[in-house]
C-alpha positions as CSV (number, residue, x, y, z in Angstrom):
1,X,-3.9,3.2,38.3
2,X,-1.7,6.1,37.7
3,X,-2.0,7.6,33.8
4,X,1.2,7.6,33.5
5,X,1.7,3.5,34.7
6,X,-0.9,2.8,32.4
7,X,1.0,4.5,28.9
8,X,3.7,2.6,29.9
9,X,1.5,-0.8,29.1
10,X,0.2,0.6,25.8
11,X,1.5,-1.4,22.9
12,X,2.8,0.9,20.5
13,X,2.2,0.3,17.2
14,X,4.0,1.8,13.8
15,X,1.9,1.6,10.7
16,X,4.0,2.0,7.2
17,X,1.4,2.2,4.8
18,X,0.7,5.1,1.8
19,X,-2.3,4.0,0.9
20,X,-4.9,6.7,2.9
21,X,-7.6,3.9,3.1
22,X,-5.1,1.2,4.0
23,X,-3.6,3.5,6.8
24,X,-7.2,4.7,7.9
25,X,-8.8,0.6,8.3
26,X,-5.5,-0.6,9.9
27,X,-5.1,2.6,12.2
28,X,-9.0,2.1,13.3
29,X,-8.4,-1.3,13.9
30,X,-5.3,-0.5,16.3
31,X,-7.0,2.1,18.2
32,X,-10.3,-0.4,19.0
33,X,-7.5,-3.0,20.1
34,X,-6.1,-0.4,22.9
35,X,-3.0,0.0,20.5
36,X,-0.9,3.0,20.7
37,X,-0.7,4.1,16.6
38,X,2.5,5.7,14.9
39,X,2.4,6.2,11.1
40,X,4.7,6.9,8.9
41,X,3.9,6.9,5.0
42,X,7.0,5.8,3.4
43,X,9.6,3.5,4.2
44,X,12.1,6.3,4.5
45,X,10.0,7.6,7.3
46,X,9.7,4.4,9.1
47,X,13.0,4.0,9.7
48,X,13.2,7.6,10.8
49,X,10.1,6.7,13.3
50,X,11.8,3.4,14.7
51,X,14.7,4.7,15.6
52,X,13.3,7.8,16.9
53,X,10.2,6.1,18.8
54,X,11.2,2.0,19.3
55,X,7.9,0.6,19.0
56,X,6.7,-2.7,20.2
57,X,5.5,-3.8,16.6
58,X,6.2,-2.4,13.0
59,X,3.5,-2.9,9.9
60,X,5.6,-2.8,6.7
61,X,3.9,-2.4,3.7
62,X,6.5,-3.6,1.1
63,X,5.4,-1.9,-1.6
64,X,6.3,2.3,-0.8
65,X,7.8,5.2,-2.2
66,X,11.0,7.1,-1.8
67,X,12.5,3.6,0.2
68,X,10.5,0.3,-0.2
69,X,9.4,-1.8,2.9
70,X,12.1,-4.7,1.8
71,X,15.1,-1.9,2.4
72,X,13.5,-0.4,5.3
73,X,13.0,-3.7,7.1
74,X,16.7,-4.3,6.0
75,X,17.6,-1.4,7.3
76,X,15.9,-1.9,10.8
77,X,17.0,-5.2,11.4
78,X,20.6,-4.8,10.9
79,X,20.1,-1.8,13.4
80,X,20.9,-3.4,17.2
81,X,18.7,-1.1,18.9
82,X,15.8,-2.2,16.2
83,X,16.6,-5.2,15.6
84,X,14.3,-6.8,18.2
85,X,10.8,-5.1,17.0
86,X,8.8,-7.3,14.7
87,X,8.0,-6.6,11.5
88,X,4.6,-7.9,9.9
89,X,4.6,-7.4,6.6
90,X,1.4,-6.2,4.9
91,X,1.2,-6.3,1.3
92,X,-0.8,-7.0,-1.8
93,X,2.0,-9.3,-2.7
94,X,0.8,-12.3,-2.8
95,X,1.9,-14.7,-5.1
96,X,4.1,-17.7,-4.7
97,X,7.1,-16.8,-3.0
98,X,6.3,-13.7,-1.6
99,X,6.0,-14.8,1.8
100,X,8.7,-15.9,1.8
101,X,11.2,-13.1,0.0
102,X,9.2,-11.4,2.8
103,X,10.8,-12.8,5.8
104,X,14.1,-13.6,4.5
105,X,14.3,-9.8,4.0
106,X,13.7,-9.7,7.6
107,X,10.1,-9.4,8.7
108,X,9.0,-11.7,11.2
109,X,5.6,-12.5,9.7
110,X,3.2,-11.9,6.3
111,X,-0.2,-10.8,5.8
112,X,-1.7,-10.2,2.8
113,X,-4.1,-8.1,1.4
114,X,-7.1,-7.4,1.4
115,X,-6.8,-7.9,5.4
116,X,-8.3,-10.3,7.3
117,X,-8.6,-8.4,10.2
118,X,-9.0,-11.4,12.6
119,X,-5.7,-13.2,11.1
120,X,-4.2,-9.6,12.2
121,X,-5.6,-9.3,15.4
122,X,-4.2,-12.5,16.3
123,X,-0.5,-12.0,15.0
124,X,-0.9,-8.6,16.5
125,X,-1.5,-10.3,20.1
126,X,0.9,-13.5,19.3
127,X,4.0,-11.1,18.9
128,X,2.7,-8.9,21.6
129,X,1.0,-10.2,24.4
């Protein structure tokens, strides 16, 4: 197969996450999975990153500087060229009710942390093939 046939079946991936060792696990875990990885580290710079790359799947961390995850995911769901990607949240929020504050703010799904990396390898492959 033709290299470049076979970048266009890469999933791509964007990571929004500022924890280093967050960013590192989930970024390894993408790569081993044949995931293409974007990162950003804030949620102003995920929004910057979806618009300028349109990836297949966004991980919001809710909890970010300069712009939190809720107003980014906000911000890229009112977007129609965005609008479409979805948006696993990932956060350490999880108390009653965050789920759901979670996806009314947009995001398609929840995962909390610590990760269970199974539980996101399968949401990973239910939203994209």
């Amino acid at each position: 197969m033709p290299q470049r046939a076979h970048r266009l079946m890469v999933k791509r991936v964007l990571v929004v996450e500022d924890n280093p060792d967050n960013r590192i696990l989930i970024t390894d875990v993408l790569a081993s999975l044949q995931y293409e990885v974007l990162v950003a580290v804030d949620g102003e710079e995920g929004l910057t990153k979806a618009e300028a790359e349109i990836p297949d799947l966004i991980l919001m961390d809710l909890s970010l500087p300069r712009m939190d995850g809720w107003a980014a995911t906000q911000k890229i769901k009112a977007n129609d060229t965005l609008s479409h990607i979805p948006i696993i949240a990932l956060t350490a929020h999880a108390m009653v009710g965050d789920r759901e504050k979670a996806l009314s703010a947009g995001c398609d799904d929840y995962v909390s942390k610590p990760i269970d990396l199974r539980e996101l390898a399968s949401k990973l492959a239910h939203f994209l093939g």
